[in-house]
C-alpha positions as YAML, in Angstrom:
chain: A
units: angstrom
residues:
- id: 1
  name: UNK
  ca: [-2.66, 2.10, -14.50]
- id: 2
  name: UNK
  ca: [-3.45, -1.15, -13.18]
- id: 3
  name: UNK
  ca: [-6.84, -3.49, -13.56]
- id: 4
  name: UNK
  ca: [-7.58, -5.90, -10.89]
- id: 5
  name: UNK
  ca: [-10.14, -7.95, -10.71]
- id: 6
  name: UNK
  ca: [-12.93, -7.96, -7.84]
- id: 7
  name: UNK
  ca: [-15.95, -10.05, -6.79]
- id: 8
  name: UNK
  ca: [-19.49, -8.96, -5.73]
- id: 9
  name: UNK
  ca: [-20.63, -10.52, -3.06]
- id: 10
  name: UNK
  ca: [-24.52, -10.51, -2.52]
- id: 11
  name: UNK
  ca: [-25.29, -10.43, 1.56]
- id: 12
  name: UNK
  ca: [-28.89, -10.22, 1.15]
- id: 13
  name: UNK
  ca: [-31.12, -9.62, -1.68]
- id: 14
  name: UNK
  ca: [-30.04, -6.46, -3.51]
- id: 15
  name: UNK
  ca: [-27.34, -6.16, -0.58]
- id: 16
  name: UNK
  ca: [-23.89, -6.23, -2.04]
- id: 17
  name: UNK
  ca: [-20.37, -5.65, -1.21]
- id: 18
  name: UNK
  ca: [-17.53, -5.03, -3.47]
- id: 19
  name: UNK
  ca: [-14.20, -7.76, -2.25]
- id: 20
  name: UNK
  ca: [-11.03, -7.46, -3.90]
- id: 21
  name: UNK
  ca: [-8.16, -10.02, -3.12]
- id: 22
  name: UNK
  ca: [-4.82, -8.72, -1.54]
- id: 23
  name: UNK
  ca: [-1.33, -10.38, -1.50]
- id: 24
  name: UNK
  ca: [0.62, -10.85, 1.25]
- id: 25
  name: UNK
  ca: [4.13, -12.40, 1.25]
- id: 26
  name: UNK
  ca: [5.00, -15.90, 2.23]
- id: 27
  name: UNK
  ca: [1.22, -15.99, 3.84]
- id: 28
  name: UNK
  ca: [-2.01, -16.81, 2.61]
- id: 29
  name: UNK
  ca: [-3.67, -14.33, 0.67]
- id: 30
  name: UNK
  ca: [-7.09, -12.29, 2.73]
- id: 31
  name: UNK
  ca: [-10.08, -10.27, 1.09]
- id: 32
  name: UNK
  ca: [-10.88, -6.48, 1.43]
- id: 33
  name: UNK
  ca: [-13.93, -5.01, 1.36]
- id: 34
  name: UNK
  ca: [-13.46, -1.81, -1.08]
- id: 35
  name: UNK
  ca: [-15.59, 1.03, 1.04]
- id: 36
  name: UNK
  ca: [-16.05, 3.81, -0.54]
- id: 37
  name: UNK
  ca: [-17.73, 5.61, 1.84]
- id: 38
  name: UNK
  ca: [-15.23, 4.93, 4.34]
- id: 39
  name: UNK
  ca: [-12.69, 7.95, 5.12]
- id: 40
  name: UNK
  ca: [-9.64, 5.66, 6.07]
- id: 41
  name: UNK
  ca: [-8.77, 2.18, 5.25]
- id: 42
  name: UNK
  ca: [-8.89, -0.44, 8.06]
- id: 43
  name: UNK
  ca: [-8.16, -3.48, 9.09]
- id: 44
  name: UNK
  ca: [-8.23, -6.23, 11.33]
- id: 45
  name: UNK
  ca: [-5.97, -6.40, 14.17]
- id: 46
  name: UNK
  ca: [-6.20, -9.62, 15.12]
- id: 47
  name: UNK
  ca: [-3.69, -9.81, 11.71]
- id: 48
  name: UNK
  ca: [-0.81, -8.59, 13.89]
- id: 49
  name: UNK
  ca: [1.91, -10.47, 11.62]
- id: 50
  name: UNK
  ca: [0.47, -8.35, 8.95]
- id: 51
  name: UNK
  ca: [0.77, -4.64, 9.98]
- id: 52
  name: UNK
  ca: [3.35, -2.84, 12.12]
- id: 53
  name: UNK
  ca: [1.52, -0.94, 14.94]
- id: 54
  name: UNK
  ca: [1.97, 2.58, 15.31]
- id: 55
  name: UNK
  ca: [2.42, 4.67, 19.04]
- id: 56
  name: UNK
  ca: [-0.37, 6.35, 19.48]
- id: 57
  name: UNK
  ca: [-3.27, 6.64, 21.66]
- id: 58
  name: UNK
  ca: [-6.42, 4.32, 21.05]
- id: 59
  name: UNK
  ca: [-9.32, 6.81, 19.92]
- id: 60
  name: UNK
  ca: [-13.39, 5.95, 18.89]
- id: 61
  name: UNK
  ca: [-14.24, 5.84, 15.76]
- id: 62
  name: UNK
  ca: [-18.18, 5.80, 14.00]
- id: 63
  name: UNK
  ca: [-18.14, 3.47, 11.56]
- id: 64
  name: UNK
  ca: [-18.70, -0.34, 10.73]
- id: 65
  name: UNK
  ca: [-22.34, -0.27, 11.60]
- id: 66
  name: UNK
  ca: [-22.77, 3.63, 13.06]
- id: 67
  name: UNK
  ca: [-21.62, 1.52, 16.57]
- id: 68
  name: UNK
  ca: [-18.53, 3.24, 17.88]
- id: 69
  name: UNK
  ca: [-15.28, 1.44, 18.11]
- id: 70
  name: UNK
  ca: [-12.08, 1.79, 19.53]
- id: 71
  name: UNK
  ca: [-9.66, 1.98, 17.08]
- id: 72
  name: UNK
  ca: [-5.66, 1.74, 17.10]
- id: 73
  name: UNK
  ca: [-3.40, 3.02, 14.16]
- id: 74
  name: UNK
  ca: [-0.89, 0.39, 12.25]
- id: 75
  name: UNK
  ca: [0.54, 0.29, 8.76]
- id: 76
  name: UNK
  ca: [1.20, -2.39, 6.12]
- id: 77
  name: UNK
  ca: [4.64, -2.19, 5.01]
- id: 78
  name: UNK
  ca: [4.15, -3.43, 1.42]
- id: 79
  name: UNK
  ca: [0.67, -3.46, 0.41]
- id: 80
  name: UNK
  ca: [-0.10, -5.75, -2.77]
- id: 81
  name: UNK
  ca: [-3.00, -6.14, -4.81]
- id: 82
  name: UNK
  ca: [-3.00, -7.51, -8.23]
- id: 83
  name: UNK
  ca: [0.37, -8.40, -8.14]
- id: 84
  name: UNK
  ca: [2.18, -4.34, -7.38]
- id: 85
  name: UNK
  ca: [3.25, -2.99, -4.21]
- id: 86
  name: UNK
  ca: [1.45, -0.32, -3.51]
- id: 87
  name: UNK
  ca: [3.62, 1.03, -1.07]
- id: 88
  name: UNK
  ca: [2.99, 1.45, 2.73]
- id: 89
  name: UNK
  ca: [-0.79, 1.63, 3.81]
- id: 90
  name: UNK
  ca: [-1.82, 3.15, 6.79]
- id: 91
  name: UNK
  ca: [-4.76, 1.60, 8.60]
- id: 92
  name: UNK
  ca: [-7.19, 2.37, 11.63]
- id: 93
  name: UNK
  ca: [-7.17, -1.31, 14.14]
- id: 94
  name: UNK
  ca: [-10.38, -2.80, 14.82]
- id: 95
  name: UNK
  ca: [-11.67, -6.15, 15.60]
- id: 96
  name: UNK
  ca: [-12.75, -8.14, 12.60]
- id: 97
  name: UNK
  ca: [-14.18, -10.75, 14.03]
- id: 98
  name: UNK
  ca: [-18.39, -9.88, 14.30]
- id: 99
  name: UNK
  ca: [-17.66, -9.20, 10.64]
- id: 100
  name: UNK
  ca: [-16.13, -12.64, 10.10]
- id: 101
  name: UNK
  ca: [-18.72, -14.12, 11.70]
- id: 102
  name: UNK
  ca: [-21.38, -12.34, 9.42]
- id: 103
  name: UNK
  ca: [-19.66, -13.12, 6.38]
- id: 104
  name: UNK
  ca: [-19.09, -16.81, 7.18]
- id: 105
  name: UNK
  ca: [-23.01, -16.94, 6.09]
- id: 106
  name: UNK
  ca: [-22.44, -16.47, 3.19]
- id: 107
  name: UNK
  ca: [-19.07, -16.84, 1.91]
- id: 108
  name: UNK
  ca: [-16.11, -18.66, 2.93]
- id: 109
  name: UNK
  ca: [-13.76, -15.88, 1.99]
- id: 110
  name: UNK
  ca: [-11.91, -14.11, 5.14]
- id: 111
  name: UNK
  ca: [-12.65, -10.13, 5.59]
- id: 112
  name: UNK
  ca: [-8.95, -8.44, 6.73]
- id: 113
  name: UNK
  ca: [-9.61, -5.17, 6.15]
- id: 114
  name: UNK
  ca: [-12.15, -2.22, 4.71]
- id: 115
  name: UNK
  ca: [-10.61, -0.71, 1.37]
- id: 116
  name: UNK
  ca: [-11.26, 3.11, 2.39]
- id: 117
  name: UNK
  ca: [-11.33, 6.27, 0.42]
- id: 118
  name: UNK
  ca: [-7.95, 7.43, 1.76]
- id: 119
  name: UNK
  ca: [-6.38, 4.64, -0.81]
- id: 120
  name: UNK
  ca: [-9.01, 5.24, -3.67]
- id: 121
  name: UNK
  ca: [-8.94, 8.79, -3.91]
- id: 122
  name: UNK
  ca: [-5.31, 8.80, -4.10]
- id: 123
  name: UNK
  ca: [-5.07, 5.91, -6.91]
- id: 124
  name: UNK
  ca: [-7.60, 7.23, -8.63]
- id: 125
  name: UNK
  ca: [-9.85, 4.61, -8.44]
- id: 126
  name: UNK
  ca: [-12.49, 3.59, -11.23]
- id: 127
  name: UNK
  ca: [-15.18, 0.86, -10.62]
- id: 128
  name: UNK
  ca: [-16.13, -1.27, -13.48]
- id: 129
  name: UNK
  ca: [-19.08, -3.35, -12.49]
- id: 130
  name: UNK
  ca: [-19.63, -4.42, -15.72]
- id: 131
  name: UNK
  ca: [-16.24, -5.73, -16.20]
- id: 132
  name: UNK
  ca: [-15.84, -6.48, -12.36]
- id: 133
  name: UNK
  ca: [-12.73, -4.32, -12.46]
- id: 134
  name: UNK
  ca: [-11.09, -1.53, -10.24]
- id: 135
  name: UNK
  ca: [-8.79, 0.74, -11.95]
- id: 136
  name: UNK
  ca: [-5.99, 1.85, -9.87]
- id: 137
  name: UNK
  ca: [-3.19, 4.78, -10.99]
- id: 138
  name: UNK
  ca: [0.24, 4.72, -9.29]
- id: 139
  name: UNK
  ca: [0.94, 8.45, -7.04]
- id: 140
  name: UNK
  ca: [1.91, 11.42, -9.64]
...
């Protein structure tokens, strides 16, 4: 089991979102959103030194506001948070940038991705908010 540390960032009063720092080699490190109601982890593709993009048809997606978006599929080849590899994460494509620009009003912190379900459930994820923590379990 691993502890990382995460931030809470406050968007409007009583409007929060959960960031957690990720590690990416020889590059400057970017900030995920941890989503918990989102079904699969995704992330910006505007980031193309940063994911390998997989064939497959471009399909719409809900999500990121109820709006629908079209969406491409790509995969990180050696996904780091908290200093461990977690391996190879698969991620939907989208553009980042109206999220960027939101989040540029109130933090200075760059948005690469939505931390989805598809990552949690498998690692076993626990929030601590009291601690600011995420718990995450290596595959078994």
């Amino acid at each position: 089991m691993r502890e990382i540390s995460f931030e809470v960032v406050e968007l409007e009063e009583n409007a929060y979102h959960i960031l957690i720092e990720a590690e990416f080699a020889g590059l400057e490190n970017g900030w995920w959103i941890i989503d918990t109601g989102a079904s699969r982890s995704v992330f910006d593709q505007a980031m193309t030194m940063l994911y390998d993009q997989e064939n497959s048809d471009s399909v719409l997606a809900t999500g990121l506001g109820k709006e629908m978006v079209e969406t491409g599929a790509g995969s990180i080849s050696d996904f780091i948070l908290g200093g461990v590899s977690w391996g190879v994460l698969r991620v939907a494509l989208v553009d980042f940038s109206h999220i960027n620009s939101e989040y540029s009003k109130f933090t200075e912190k760059k948005i690469l991705g939505l931390l989805g379900a598809d990552f949690l459930l498998v690692h076993h994820a626990i929030l601590n908010f009291k601690e600011r923590k995420i718990s995450l379990f290596t595959e078994s």
